[in-house]
C-alpha positions in Angstrom: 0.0 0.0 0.0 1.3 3.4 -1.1 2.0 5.7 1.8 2.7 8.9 0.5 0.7 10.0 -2.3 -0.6 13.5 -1.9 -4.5 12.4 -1.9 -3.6 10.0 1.2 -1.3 12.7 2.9 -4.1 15.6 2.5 -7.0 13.3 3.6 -4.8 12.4 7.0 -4.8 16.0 7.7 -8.7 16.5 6.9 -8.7 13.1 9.7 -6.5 14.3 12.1 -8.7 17.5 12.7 -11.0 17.0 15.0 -14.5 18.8 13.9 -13.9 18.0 10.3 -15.5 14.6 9.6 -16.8 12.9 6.7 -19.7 14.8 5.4 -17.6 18.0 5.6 -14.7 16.0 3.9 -17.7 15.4 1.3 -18.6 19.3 0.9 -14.9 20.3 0.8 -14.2 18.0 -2.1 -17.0 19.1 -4.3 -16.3 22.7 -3.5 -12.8 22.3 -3.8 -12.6 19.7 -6.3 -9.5 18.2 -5.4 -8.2 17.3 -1.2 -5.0 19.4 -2.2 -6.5 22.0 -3.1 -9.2 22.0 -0.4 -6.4 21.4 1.6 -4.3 24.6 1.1 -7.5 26.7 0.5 -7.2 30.1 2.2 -9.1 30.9 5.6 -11.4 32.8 3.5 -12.7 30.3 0.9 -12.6 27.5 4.1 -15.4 29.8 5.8 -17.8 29.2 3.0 -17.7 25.2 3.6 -16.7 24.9 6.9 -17.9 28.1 8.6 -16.2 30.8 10.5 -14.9 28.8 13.9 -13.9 25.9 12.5 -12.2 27.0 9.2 -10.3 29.2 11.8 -9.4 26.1 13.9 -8.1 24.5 10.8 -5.7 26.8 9.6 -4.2 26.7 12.6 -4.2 23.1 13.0 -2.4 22.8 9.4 0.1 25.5 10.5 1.3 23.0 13.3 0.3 19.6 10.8 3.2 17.5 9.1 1.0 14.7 7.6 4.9 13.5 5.5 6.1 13.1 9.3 3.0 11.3 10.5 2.9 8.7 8.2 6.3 7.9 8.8 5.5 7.6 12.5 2.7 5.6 11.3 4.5 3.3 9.3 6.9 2.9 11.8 4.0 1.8 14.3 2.7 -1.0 12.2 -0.4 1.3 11.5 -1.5 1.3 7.5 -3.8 3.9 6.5 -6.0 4.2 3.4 -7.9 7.2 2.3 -11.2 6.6 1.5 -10.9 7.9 -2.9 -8.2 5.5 -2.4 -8.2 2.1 -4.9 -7.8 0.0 -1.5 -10.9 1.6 0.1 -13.4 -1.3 0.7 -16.2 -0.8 -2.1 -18.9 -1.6 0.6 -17.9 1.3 2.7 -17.2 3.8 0.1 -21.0 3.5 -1.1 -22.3 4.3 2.1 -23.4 7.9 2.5 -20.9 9.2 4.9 -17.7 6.9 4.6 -14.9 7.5 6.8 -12.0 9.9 5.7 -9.3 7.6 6.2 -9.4 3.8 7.6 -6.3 3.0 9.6 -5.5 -0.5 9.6 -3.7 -3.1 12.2 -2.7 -6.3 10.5 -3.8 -7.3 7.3 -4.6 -4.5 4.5 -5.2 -7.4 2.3 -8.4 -8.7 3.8 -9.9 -5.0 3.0 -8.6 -5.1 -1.0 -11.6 -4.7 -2.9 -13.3 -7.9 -1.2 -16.2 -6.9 0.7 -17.5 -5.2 -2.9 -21.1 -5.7 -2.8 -21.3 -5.9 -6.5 -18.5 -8.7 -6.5 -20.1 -11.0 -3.7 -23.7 -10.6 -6.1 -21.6 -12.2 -8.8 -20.6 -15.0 -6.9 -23.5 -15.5 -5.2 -25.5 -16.1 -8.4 -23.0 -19.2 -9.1 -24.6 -22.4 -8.5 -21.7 -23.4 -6.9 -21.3 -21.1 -4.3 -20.9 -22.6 -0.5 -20.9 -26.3 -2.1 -19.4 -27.4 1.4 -15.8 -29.1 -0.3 -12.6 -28.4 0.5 -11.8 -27.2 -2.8 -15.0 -24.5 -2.9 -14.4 -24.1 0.7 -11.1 -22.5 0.3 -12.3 -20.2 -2.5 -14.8 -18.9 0.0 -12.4 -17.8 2.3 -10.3 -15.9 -0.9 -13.2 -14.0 -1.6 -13.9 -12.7 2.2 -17.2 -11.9 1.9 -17.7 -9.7 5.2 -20.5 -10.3 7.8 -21.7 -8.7 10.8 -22.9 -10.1 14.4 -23.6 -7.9 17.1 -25.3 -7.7 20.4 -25.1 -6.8 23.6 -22.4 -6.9 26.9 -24.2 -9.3 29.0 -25.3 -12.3 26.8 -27.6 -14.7 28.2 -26.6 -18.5 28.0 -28.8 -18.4 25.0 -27.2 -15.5 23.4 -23.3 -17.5 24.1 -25.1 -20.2 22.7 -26.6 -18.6 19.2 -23.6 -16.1 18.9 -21.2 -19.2 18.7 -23.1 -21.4 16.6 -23.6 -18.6 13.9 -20.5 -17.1 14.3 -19.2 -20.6 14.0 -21.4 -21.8 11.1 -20.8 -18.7 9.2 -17.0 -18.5 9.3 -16.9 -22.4 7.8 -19.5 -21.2 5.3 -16.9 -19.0 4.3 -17.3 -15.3 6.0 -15.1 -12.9 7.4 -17.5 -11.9 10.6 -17.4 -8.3 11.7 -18.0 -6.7 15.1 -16.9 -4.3 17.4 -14.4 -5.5 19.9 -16.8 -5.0 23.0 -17.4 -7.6 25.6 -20.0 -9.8 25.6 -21.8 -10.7 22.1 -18.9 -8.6 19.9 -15.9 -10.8 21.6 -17.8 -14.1 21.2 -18.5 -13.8 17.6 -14.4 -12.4 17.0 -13.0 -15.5 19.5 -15.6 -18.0 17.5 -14.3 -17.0 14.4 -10.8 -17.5 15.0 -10.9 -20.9 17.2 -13.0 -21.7 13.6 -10.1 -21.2 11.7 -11.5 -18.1 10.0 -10.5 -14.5 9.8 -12.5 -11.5 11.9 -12.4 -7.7 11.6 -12.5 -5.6 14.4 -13.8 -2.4 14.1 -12.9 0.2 17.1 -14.5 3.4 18.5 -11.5 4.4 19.4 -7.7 4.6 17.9 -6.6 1.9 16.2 -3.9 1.2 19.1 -5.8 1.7 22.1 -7.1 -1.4 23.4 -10.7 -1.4 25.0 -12.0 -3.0 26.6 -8.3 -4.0 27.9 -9.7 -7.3 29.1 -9.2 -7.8 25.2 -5.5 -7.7 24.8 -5.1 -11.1 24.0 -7.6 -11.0 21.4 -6.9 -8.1 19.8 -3.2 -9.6 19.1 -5.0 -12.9 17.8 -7.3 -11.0 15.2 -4.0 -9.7 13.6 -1.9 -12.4 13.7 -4.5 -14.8 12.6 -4.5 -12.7 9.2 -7.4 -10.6 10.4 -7.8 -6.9 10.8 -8.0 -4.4 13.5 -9.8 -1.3 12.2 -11.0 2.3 12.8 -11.6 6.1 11.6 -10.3 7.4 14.2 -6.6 8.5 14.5 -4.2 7.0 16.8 -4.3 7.7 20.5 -8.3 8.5 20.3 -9.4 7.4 23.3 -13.0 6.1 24.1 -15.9 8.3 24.0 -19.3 7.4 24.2 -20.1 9.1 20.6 -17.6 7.1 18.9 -19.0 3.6 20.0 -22.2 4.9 17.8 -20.5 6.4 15.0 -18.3 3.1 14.5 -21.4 1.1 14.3 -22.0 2.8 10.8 -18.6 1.0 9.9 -19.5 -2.7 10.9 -22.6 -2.7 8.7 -21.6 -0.9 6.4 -18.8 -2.9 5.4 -21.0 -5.9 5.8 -23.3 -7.7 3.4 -25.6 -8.3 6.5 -25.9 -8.0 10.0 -26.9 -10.3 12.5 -28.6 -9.4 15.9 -28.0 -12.5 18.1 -29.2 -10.7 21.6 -29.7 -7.5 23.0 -32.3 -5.3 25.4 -34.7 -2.5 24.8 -31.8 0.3 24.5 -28.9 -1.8 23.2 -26.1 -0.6 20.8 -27.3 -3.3 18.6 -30.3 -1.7 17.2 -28.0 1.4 16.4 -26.4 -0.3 14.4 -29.3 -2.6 12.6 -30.9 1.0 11.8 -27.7 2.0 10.0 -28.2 -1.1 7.9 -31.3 -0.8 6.9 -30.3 2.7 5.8 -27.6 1.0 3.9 -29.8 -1.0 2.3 -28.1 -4.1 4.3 -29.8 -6.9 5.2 -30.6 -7.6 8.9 -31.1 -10.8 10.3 -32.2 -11.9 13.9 -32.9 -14.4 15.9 -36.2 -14.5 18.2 -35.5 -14.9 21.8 -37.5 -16.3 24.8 -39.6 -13.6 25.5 -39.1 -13.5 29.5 -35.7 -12.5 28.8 -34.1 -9.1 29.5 -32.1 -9.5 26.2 -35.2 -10.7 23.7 -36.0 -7.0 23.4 -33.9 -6.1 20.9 -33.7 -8.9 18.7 -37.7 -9.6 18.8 -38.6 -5.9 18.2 -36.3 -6.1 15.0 -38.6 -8.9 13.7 -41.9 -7.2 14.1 -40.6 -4.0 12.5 -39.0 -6.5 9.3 -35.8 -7.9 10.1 -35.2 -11.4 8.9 -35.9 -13.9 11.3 -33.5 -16.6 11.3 -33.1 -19.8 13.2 -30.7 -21.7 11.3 -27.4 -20.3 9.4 -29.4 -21.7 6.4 -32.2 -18.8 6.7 -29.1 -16.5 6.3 -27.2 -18.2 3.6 -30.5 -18.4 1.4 -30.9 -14.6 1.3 -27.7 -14.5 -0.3 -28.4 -18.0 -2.8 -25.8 -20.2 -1.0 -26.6 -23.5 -0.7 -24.3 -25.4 1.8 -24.7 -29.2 3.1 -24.6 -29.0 7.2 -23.0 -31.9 9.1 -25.8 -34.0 10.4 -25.8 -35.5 14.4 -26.4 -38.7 12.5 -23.1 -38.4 10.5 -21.2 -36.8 13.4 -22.5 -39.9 16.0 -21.7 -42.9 13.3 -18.2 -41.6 13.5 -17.8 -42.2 17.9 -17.1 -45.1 19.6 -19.4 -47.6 21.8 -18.9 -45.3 24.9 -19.0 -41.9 22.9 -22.1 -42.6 22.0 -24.0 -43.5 24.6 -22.3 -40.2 26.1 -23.2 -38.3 22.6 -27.0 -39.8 23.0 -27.2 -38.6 26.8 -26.3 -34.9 26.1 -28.1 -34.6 22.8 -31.3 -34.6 25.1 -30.1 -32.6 28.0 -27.1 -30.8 29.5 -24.8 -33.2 31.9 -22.3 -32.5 34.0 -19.2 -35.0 33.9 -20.2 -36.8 37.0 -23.9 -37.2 35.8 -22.6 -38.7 32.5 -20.2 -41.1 34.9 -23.2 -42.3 37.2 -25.5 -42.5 33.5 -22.9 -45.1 32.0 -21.6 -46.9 35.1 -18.0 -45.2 33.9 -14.9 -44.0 36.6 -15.0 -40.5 36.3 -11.3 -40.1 35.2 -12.0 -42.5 32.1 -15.1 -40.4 31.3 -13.6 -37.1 31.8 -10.8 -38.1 29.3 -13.0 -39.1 26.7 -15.1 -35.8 27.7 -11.5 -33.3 26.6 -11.2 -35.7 22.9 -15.1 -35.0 22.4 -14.6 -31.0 23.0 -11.2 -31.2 21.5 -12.9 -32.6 18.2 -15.7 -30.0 18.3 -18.6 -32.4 19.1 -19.4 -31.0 22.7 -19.1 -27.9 24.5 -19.7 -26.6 27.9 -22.3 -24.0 28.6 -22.6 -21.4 31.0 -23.7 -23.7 34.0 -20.3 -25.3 33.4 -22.9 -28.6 32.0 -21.6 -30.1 28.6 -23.6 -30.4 25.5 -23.6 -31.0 21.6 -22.3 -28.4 20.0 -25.0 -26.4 18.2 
C-alpha cells in the first residue's frame, strides 16, 4: 500500500482534525474539487464550507500539521492507512453515505482489497456453486472474504453465548469474514468464534486503532492480527474512548458488511443502532427470536416485528444471499464415535450433563469419562455451557 501519495497525505490532515468529519470531507471535495486544493485553501474560501470557527481552527491546525512526518511515524508503528478515494478503500464502505475519511489498519490490508464489494459477492452468489461445502470451494470462500456482521449486547444470556457461537461458528466455515466491534460480551464471542474456527475477523474500534478497549481484550486483539485478520478504525491513533464514537463506528461494521446479524440485545442496546444504520444501507438484517421472558429478547424480537429477517438456522441467512451449503448432520457426526462416545453423545443430545452425571448415567470411573469428555470437545462435538454442563455443540 502506497503511503505517501498527496491524496492519502491531505486526507490524514482532513482526519487528524477533530471537527472535520466525513460529510464535511464530502462538501470540501465538491467545492474544492481536489483534497489538495481543499487542503491549502485560504481561511477565507474554508469559511464558505466549513464556517467561520472551525475553518479558523483548521488553519491553525495545518500550521502545526506534518502529515509526510505522521505517516512515517505511522508506518513505523505497524499502522496502515488508506484514504477513503483510495483504490484500497473497501467498495462496501465507500457507497455508504458518509464513509470515513481515512481507515487506519492493524494487521492485514489485504483482507480490506476490494473484497467486501457488494457488486462482486452478487456475482458469486449467483454461481450455483457457491458454498458447495468441499474443501476445494471451501477454500475459495475464504479468498473471496465476503464480510458479515454479528452484534449484540455486553451481558449475553446462556442463550445468546449459545446462538452467537453457533452462527459465528457456522458462518465463518461457510466461508465469511465476521465483523463486530471489539466490546465484551456478544462482539468478543463472535471475533474469538471465528478465530478458534479457523477463519478471519475484523475488528472495528470506537477508538484509535492502538488503544485497546475494553483491555480485558488484549489477547484477542493480538489474535485478530496475527491470525490474518484486521483491526480497524476512523479514528486516528491515541483517540481514546468516547461514548459518541462507539455509535459512529457502528456505521462501519454494517456498512462494510453484506448483512448483519442481531444475536441478543435489550430495549436500549447498541445493537439496534447499528441494525438501523443497515437498513439505511440498504443491508440486510437478520435476527434471531429470543424467549420472551428474557431481559435481552427485546432487541432482537422488536427487530422482527418491524421487518428484520428472522432466522433460526445459518441456512435462513445463507438463502438470502443463494448459497446452498450441506450442514454436518448429528447422525453423520455420531456414526463416527465409539461404543462409549455414543452413549455419552446420546445422553447430552437430550439434556445438558455434568461429567459426574454422564459417569453415574454409564456406570463409567470418572477419570476414564472425563478423558473421553477433553477428545469430544477437543474434536468439536461438545461444548460446555454457562452452567459449566456439557452439551452438543450447536
Amino acid at each position: 500500500m502506497k503511503q505517501f501519495n498527496n491524496n492519502l497525505q491531505y486526507s490524514l490532515g482532513f482526519s487528524y482534525c477533530l471537527g472535520i468529519g466525513p460529510m464535511k470531507f464530502q462538501k470540501l471535495k465538491e467545492y474544492f474539487k481536489t483534497v489538495e486544493a481543499a487542503y491549502h485553501a485560504d481561511q477565507r474560501k474554508l469559511e464558505l464550507v466549513l464556517g467561520v470557527k472551525l475553518a479558523e481552527k483548521f488553519v491553525e491546525f495545518r500550521r502545526k500539521f506534518d502529515p509526510k512526518k505522521e505517516l512515517e511515524k505511522l508506518k513505523n508503528d505497524k499502522i496502515f492507512v488508506v484514504a477513503v478515494d483510495d483504490k484500497d478503500y473497501p467498495e462496501s464502505l465507500k457507497n455508504i453515505s458518509d464513509p470515513p475519511i481515512c481507515l487506519y489498519v492493524k494487521g492485514s490490508t489485504n483482507i480490506l482489497k476490494s473484497k467486501s464489494s457488494d457488486a462482486r459477492f452478487e456475482s458469486i452468489a449467483r454461481d450455483p456453486l457457491w458454498g458447495v461445502a468441499n474443501e476445494k470451494r471451501g477454500s475459495e470462500l475464504l479468498a473471496v472474504s465476503v464480510f458479515f456482521a454479528i452484534v449484540g449486547t455486553r451481558k449475553p444470556t446462556s442463550y445468546g453465548i449459545q446462538i452467537t457461537k453457533k452462527f459465528s461458528r457456522e458462518l465463518t466455515e461457510a466461508g465469511f469474514t465476521i465483523v463486530s466491534g471489539m466490546a465484551l460480551g456478544v462482539d468478543t464471542i463472535a471475533h474469538q468464534t471465528a478465530l478458534d474456527s479457523g477463519g478471519k475477523t475484523i475488528a472495528v474500534l470506537g477508538s484509535g486503532v492502538n488503544v485497546i478497549y475494553p483491555s480485558s481484550n488484549f489477547q484477542l486483539y493480538h489474535d485478530i492480527i496475527n491470525n490474518g485478520g484486521a483491526v480497524i478504525s476512523e479514528f486516528p491513533p491515541n483517540q481514546f474512548v468516547l461514548k459518541g464514537l462507539f455509535i459512529s463506528r457502528n456505521r462501519i461494521i454494517s456498512g462494510l458488511s453484506c448483512g448483519v446479524l442481531i444475536a441478543e440485545g435489550g430495549e436500549f442496546s447498541g445493537a439496534l443502532i447499528t441494525a438501523k444504520y443497515a437498513g439505511i444501507q440498504g443491508k440486510d438484517v437478520f435476527a434471531v427470536p429470543s424467549p420472551i421472558n428474557s431481559e435481552m429478547a427485546s432487541a432482537p424480537n422488536l427487530l422482527i416485528k418491524q421487518g428484520a429477517k428472522m432466522v433460526t438456522t445459518t441456512t435462513d441467512i445463507l438463502d438470502e444471499f443463494g448459497m446452498k451449503i450441506t450442514p454436518k448432520k448429528k447422525e453423520d457426526i455420531r456414526e463416527k464415535l465409539g461404543e462409549i462416545e455414543k452413549l455419552i453423545f446420546d445422553i447430552l443430545i437430550k439434556n445438558p450433563r455434568t461429567v459426574d452425571d454422564i459417569a453415574i448415567e454409564i456406570n463409567k470411573n470418572i477419570t476414564e469419562v472425563l478423558n473421553m469428555m477433553s477428545v469430544l470437545e477437543i474434536n468439536g462435538v461438545i461444548e460446555k455451557n454457562i452452567e459449566k454442563k456439557y452439551q452438543i455443540r450447536i
